[in-house]
C-alpha positions as CSV (number, residue, x, y, z in Angstrom):
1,X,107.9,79.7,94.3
2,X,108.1,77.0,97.1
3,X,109.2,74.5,94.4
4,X,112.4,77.4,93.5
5,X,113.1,77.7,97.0
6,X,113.7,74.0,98.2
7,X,115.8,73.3,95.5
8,X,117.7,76.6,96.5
9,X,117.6,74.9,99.9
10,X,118.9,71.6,98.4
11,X,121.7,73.2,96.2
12,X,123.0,75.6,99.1
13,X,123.5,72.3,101.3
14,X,125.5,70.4,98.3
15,X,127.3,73.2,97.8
16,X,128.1,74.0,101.0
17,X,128.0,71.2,103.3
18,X,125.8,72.8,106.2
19,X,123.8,75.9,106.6
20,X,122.0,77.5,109.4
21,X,118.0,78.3,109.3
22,X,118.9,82.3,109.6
23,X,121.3,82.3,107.2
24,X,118.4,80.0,104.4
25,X,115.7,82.9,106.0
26,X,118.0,85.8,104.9
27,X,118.6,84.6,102.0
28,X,115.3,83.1,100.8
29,X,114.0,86.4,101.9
30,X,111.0,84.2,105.0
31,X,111.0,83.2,107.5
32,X,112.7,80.9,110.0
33,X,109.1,79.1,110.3
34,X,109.1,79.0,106.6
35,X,112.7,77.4,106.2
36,X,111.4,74.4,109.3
37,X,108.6,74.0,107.0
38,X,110.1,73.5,103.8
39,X,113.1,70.9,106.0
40,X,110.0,69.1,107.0
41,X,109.0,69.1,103.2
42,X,112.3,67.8,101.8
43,X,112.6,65.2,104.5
44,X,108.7,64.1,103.7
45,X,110.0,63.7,100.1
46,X,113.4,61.5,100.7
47,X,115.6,63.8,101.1
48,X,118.3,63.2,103.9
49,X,118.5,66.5,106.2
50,X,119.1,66.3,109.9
51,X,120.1,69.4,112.1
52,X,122.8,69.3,115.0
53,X,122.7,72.0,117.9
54,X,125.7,73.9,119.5
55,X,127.8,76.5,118.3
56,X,129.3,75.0,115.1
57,X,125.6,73.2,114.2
58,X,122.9,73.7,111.6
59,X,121.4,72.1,108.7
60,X,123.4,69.4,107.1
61,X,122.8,66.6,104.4
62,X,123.8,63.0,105.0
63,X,127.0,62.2,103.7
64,X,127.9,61.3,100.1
65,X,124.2,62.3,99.2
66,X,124.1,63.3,95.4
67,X,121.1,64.5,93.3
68,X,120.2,62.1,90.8
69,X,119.3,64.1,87.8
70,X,118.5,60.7,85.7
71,X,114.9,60.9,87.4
72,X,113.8,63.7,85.7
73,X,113.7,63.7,81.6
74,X,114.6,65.9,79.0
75,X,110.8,67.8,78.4
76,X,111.0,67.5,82.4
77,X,113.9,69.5,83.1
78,X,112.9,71.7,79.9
79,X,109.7,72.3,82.1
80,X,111.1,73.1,85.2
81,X,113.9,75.8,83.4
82,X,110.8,77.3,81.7
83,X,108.9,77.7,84.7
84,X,111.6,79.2,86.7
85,X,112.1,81.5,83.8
86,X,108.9,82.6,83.6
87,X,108.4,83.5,87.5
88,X,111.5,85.1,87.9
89,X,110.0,87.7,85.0
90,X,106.4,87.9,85.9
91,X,107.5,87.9,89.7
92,X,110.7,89.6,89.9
93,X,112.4,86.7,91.6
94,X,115.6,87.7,90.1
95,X,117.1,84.0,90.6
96,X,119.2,84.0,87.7
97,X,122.2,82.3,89.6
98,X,119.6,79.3,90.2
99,X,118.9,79.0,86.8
100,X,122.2,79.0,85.6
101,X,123.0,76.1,87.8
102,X,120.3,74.1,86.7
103,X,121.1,74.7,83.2
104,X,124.3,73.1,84.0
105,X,123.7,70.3,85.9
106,X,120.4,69.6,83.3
107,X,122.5,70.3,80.4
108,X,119.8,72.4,79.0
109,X,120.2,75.5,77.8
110,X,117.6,78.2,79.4
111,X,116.0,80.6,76.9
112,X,115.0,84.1,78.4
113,X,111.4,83.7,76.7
114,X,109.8,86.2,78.7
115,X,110.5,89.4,80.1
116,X,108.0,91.7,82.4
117,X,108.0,95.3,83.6
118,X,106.1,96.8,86.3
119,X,106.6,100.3,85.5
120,X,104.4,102.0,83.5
121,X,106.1,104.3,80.1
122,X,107.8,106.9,81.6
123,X,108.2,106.2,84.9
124,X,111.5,105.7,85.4
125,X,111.1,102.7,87.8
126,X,109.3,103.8,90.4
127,X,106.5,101.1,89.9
128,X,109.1,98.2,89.8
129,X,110.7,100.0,93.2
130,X,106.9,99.9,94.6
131,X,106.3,96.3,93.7
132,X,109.6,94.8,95.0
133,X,108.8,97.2,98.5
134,X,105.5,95.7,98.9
135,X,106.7,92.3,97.9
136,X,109.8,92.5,100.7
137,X,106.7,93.7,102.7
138,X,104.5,90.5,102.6
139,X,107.1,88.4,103.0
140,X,108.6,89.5,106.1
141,X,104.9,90.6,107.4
142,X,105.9,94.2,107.9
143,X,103.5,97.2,108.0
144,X,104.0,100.0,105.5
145,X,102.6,103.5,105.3
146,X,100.7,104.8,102.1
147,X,99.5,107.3,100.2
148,X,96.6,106.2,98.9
149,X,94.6,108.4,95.8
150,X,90.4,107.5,95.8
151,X,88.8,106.9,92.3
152,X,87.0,110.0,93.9
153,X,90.0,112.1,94.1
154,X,90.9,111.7,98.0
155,X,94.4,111.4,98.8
156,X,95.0,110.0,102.6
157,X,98.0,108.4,104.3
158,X,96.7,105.2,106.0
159,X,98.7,102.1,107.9
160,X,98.8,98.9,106.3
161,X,99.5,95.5,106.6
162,X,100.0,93.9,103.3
163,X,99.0,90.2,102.8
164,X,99.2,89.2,98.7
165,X,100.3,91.0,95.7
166,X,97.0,90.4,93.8
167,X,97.1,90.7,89.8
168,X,93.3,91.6,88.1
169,X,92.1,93.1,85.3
170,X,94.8,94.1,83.9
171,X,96.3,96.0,86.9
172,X,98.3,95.0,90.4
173,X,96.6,95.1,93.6
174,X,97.6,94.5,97.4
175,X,95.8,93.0,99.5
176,X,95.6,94.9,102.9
177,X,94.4,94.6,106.4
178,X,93.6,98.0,107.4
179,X,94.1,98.5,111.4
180,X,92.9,101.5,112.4
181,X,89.6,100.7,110.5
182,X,90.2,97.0,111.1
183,X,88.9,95.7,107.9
184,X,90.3,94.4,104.4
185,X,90.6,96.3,101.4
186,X,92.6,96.4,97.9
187,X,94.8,99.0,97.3
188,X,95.3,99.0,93.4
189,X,99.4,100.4,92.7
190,X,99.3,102.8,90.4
191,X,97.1,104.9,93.1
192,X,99.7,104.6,95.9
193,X,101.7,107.6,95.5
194,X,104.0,107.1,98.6
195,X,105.1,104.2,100.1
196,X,107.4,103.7,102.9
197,X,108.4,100.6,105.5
198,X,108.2,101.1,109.3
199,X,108.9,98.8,112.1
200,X,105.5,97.4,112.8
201,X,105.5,93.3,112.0
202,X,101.7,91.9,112.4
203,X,100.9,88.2,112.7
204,X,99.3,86.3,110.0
205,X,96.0,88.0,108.5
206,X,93.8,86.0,105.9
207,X,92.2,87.7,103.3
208,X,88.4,87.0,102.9
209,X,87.9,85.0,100.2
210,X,86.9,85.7,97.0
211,X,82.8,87.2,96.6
212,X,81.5,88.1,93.3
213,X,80.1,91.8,94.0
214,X,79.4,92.6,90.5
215,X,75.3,91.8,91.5
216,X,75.8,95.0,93.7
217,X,76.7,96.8,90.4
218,X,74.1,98.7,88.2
219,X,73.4,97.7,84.9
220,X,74.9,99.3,82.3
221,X,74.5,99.5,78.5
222,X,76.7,101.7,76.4
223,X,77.1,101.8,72.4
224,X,81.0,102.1,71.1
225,X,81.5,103.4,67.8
226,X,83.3,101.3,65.4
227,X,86.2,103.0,65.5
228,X,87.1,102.7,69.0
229,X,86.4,98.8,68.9
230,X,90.4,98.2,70.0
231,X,90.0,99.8,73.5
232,X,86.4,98.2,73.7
233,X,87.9,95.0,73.7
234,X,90.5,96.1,75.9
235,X,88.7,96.9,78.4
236,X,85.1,94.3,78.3
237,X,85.1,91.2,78.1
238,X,83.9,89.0,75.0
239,X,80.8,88.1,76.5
240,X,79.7,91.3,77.4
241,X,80.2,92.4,74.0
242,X,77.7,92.4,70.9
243,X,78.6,93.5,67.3
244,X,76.0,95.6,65.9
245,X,75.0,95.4,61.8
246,X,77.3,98.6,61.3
247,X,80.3,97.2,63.1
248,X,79.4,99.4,66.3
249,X,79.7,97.3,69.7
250,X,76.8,97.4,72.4
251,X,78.3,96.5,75.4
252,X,76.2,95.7,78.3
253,X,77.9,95.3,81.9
254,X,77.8,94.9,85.8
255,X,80.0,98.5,86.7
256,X,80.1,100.9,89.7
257,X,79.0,104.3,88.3
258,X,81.3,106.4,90.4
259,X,83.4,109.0,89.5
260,X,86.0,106.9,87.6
261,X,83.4,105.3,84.9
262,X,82.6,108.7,84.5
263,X,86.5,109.6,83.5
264,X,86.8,106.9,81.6
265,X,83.0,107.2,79.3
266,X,84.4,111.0,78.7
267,X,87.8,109.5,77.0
268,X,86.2,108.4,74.7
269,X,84.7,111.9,73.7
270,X,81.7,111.3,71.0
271,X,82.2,107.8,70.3
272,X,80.7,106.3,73.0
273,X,76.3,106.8,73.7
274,X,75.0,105.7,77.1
275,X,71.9,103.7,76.9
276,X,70.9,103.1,80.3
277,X,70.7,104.1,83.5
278,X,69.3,107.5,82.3
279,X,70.7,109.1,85.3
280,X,74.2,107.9,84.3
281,X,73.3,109.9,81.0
282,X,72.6,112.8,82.8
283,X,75.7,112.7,85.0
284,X,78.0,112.6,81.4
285,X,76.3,115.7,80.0
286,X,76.6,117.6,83.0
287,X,80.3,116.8,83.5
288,X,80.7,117.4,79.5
289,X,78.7,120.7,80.4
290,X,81.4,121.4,83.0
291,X,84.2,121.1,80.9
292,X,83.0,123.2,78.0
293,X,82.3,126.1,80.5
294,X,85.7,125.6,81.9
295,X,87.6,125.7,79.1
296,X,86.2,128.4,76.9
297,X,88.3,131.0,75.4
């Protein structure tokens, strides 16, 4: 992403002679200490910027200063188009102007080999309008109100501040600071049911580094019919997995037994036998029990 924007940076002054900081921070979509950073950056690396002050100043490149394409080779700038391609999908960058003009000045043609949506089947785009909201949100450190939906059910509107678009497991995250209970937390997406901007801006908040809490989890051991081996292995990993004589998978794993492993052992109807804990056993045939009493005729 940096790498995208100080070329942007570079190309804007070629193209344009001069530029001023708040007109690189609109566009670039940070900050005005973001753009002073990425100067510093480009003038660390050999490239000629110096500013002038007054009314008619800004950001300007020494005269008759040209980009030397020669120093980069053909798998190089092959590279670079790919990589630009590929974070504009899995990203949304949408910089489709940028890659166009380095197609040209590389004389490289650049294939559209990937291509991501956010949005799950059906939903009409509100997941891709969530993620670019959220995105526009961590960029420009502005707070947003959600609606947030439990694993357990709860729905609750809660202030955030959110600090990194966090992909895991086959699902997006953010990751929040929480004021009012002034702690950090992941919010996954597809549970915020509301989202809106307001006009709180916080300072810079870093997330706690990764821990490993899958020690606080209870071991669990569950036996998967044959016939559902395709979800198995969507959802556990490989190691996690052993095939049984009769092609059934034993699947032993580190999971919170909450409410949602309970939803998601009962999709799986009577292909799926809980070995251990016995309590989580228990909890499955009561909540089976429920749902036959409920649904009688």
């Amino acid at each position: 992403m940096k790498e995208s924007r100080l070329f942007q940076i570079v190309y804007c002054l070629l193209n344009q002679g001069h530029v001023t900081a708040n007109q690189l921070a609109t566009d670039l979509e940070v900050s005005i200490r973001t753009i002073y950073r990425d100067l510093d950056s480009l003038s660390a690396a050999g490239i000629p910027i110096y500013t002038e002050s007054g009314r008619n100043g800004g950001i300007y490149l020494m005269k008759d200063y040209t980009l030397d394409k020669t120093l980069l080779s053909d798998t190089e700038k092959a590279e670079i188009l790919t990589s630009l391609q590929g974070m504009n999908a899995a990203l949304g960058f949408h910089n489709e102007t940028v890659l166009n003009k380095l197609s040209a000045l590389f004389h490289v043609d650049s294939t559209n080999w990937l291509e991501v949506d956010f949005s799950r089947w059906g939903n009409q785009g509100s997941d891709n309008r969530l993620f670019k909201m959220l995105k526009t949100a961590v960029l420009h450190h502005q707070a947003v109100l959600i609606t947030y939906v439990s694993s357990y059910g709860e729905q609750r509107e809660r202030s955030i501040y959110p600090l990194c678009l966090y992909y895991k497991a086959k699902a997006w995250y953010v990751k929040a600071y929480c004021p009012k209970e002034a702690h950090y937390r992941l919010f996954k997406l597809t549970r915020i049911i509301a989202c809106k901007p307001t006009t709180e801006h916080f300072s810079n908040y870093s997330f706690p580094e990764h821990e490993d809490h899958t020690a606080e989890f209870p071991e669990i051991t569950l036996r998967f019919s044959h016939k559902v081996a395709f979800r198995v292995y969507d959802e556990f990993s490989h190691e996690e997995i052993q095939r049984q004589t009769n092609g059934d998978l034993l699947v032993s794993a580190q999971i919170p037994a909450d409410a949602w492993l309970i939803g998601f052992l009962l999709s799986f109807a009577d292909q799926v036998e809980v070995i251990s804990p016995s309590y989580l056993k228990q909890h499955l045939v009561e909540q089976a029990k429920l749902i036959v009493e409920k649904n009688k005729t």
